[in-house]
N, C-alpha and C positions, 0 to 999 in steps of 0.2 A: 767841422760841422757834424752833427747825429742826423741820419739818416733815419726816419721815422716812417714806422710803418704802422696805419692805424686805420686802414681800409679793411673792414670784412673780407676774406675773401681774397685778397692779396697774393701777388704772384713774383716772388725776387731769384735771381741764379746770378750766373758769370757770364758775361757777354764779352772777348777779345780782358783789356783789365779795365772795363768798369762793369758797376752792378746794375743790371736791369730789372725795373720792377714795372709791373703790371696791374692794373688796377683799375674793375669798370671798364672804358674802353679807352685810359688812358695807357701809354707805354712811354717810358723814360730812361735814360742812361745817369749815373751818376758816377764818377773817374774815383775810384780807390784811394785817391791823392788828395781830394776834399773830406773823406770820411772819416772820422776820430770814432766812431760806434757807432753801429746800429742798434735802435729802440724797436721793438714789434710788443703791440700794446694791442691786439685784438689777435683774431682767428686768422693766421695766414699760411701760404706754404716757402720752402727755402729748399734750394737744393743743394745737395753734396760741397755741389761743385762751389757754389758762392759760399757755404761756411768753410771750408778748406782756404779758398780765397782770401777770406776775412783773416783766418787764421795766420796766414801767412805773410798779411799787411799789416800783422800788431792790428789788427779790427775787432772788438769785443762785441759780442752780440748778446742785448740784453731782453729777456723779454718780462714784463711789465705786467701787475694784475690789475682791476679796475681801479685801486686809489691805489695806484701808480708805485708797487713795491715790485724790486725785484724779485720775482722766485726762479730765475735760472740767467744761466750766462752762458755760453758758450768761449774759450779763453784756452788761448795755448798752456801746454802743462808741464812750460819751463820757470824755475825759480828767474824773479828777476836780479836777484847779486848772491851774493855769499850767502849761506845758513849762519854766519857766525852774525850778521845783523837779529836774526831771529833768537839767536841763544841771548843777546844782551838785551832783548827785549822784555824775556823773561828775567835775568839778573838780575836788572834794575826795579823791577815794578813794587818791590818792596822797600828798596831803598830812597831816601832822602832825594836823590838823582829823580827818581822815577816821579813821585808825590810834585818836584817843582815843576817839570815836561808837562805833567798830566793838570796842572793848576794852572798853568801857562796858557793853554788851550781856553780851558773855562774863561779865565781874565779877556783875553780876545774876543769872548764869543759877548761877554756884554760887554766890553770898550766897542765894538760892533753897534751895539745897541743903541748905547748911549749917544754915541754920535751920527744914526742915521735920526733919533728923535730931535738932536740938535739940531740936523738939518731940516727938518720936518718943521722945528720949531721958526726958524727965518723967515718963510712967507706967510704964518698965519699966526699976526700979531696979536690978534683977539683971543688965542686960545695959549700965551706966551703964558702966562700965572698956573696955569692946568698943566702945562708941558714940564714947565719949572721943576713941579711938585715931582712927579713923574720920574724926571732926570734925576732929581737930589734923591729921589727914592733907592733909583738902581744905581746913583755911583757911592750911596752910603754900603750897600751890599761888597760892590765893587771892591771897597777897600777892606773890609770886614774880610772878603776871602784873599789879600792880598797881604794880610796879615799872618795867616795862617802859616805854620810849618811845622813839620813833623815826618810822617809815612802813611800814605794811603789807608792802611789797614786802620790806621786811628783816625782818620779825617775825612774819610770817603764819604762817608753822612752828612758830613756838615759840607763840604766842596757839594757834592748834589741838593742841599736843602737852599744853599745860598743864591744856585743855579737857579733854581727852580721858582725864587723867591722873586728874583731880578724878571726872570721871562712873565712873570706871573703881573709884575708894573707895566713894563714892556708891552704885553699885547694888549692891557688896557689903556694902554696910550694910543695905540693904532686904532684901537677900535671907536676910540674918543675921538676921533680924525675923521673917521669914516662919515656917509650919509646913514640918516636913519636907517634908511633900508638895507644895509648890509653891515650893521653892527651886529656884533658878536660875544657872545658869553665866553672867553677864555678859552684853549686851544682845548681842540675834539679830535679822535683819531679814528679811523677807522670800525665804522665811519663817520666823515665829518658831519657835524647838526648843522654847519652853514658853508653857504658859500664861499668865505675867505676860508676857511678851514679846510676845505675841500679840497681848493687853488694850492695852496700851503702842505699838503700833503703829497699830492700830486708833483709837487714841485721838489721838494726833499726826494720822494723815490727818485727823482732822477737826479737828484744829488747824487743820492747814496752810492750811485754806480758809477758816478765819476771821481769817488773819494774810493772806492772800493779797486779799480782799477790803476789808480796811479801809487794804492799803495801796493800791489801786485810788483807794478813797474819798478818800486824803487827798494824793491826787497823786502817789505813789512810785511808782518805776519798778520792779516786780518783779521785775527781771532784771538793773536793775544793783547788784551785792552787794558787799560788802566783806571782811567773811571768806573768805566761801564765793567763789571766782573765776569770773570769765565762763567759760560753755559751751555749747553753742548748747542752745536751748531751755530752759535752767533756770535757774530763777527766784531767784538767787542769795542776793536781799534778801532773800526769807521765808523761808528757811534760815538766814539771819543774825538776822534779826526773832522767830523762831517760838523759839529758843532762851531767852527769855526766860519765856515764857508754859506750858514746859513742865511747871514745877513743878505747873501746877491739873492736869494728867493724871497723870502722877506721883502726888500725893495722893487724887485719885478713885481712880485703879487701888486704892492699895495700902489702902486705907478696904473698898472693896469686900471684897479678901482677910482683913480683919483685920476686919470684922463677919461672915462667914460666910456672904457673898451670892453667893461664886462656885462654880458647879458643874460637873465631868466633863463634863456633859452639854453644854456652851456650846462645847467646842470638838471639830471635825472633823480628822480626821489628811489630810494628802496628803503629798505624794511630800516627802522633806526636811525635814517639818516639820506644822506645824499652821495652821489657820486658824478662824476664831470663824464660828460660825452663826449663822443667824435670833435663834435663842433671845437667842445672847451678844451680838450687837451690839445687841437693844435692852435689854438691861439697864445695856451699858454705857453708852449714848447718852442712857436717861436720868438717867445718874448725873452727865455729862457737863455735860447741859442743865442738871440740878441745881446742878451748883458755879458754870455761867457767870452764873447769875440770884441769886448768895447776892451782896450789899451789903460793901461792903469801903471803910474807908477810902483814901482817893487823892486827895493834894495838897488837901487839907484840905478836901474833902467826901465823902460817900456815893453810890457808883454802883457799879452792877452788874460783878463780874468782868469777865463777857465784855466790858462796854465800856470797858472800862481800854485794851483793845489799839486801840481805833478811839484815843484818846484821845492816846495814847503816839503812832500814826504820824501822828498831826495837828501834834504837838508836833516831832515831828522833821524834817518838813516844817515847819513854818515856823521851825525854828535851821538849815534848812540858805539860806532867803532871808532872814534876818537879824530875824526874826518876835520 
């Protein structure tokens, strides 16, 4: 589970081995042995002792700006495998090798797509001709980039124009799904101009730190990416990685809108745009927590959602040292 801390004011250390937080004039224990991260998403304090703690339970601590981006971690400052994972990260990225890994990902992230609109499309037979159009749309793209091959350097344009093209059907399908009132003009970032965009954003930052840390864990170099290109400070590969794993936010979101659990009251106006409050990032967080912990088949056993992604950069890490 993520440990969330989104109280103003907020008060967490080391008590015996769980973490005790404080907050208002509530007090709580939580046992080290539940905790996969801590999120701190407002103004709080942390002592020594509990990030040390963290530290040494493999516990990441992430903390969170209002449309829910990481800007700092706290994270032990041991390589997680070899450095020879990282040199063939960079060998390949030019080669034939690198260009299929790196379009592989993309292909996933709309066969993702494709089949959470097909499931979409099952219970709402009236909107089955409109869904249709939709699908044929994005699994014409689908194939177009599955046709591709060459080397990144030459095809990076077109793998991000076809990406782009797919999501671009994609969320006008969901949004065609939607009730009037929280239909949406196409995705917005930072910040979002509506509410599902907002949710949706929100929802990715706490991706990103769960795709950012398990590529830590499995020896990948966060920075060196394949789609997404070197820039200084950004972390190229979980931009590249995190495209995969979007669909479980995507379907949290759009679950939430479509049982009737999202309210007005979740989100704050500011300048341009909108941002999710208190109320809204823990409704969303724990809907989040919810879909990572549901059981899913994967490569012919049962494990948990969220650990498919530790699983996945384990796996690619070792097809990139001949594992």
């Amino acid at each position: 589970m993520q440990l969330v801390i989104n109280t103003r004011g907020s008060f967490l250390k080391k008590q015996n081995n769980c973490f005790l937080v404080k907050n208002d004039d509530k007090v709580f224990e939580v046992s080290e042995k539940k905790v996969d991260s801590i999120l701190i998403t407002t103004s709080a304090t942390i002592t020594t002792d509990a990030i040390k703690f963290a530290v040494e339970s493999n516990i990441d601590i992430i903390f969170l700006d209002n449309f829910g981006d990481p800007y700092g971690r706290v994270w032990h400052s041991k390589l997680g495998s070899t450095t020879y994972i990282r040199r063939r990260q960079l060998e390949i990225s030019d080669k034939p090798e690198g260009f299929r890994l790196a379009k592989s990902w993309v292909e996933q992230k709309i066969e993702n797509q494709i089949q959470f609109l097909k499931d979409l499309k099952k219970n709402r037979p009236d909107q089955k001709d409109e869904l249709d159009d939709y699908i044929s749309g994005v699994e014409n793209l689908k194939t177009q980039l599955e046709e591709l091959e060459g080397t990144l350097d030459e095809l990076r344009g077109k793998i991000m124009g076809l990406e782009g093209m797919a999501s671009r059907h994609y969320f006008e399908a969901l949004s065609s799904l939607l009730s009037d009132k929280w239909r949406f003009n196409g995705r917005s970032r930072n910040p979002a101009k509506d509410e599902f965009n907002c949710l949706l954003n929100y929802g990715y930052g706490v991706l990103y730190s769960k795709v950012e840390k398990a590529c830590v864990i499995a020896g990948l170099d966060p920075y060196v990416g394949f789609n997404h290109t070197d820039d200084y400070n950004k972390k190229s590969l979980v931009f590249d990685l995190i495209e995969m794993y979007r669909i479980y936010i995507d379907r949290t979101v759009f679950n939430l809108f479509s049982k009737k659990q999202i309210s007005e009251s979740f989100f704050d106006m500011i300048p341009n745009g909108m941002t999710l409050n208190k109320e809204g990032k823990a409704v969303l967080i724990q809907a989040v927590n919810e879909t990572f912990d549901k059981e899913i088949s994967y490569k012919g056993r049962n494990i948990k959602i969220g650990n498919t992604i530790q699983f996945d950069c384990h796996r690619i890490a070792n097809s990139l040292i001949g594992k």
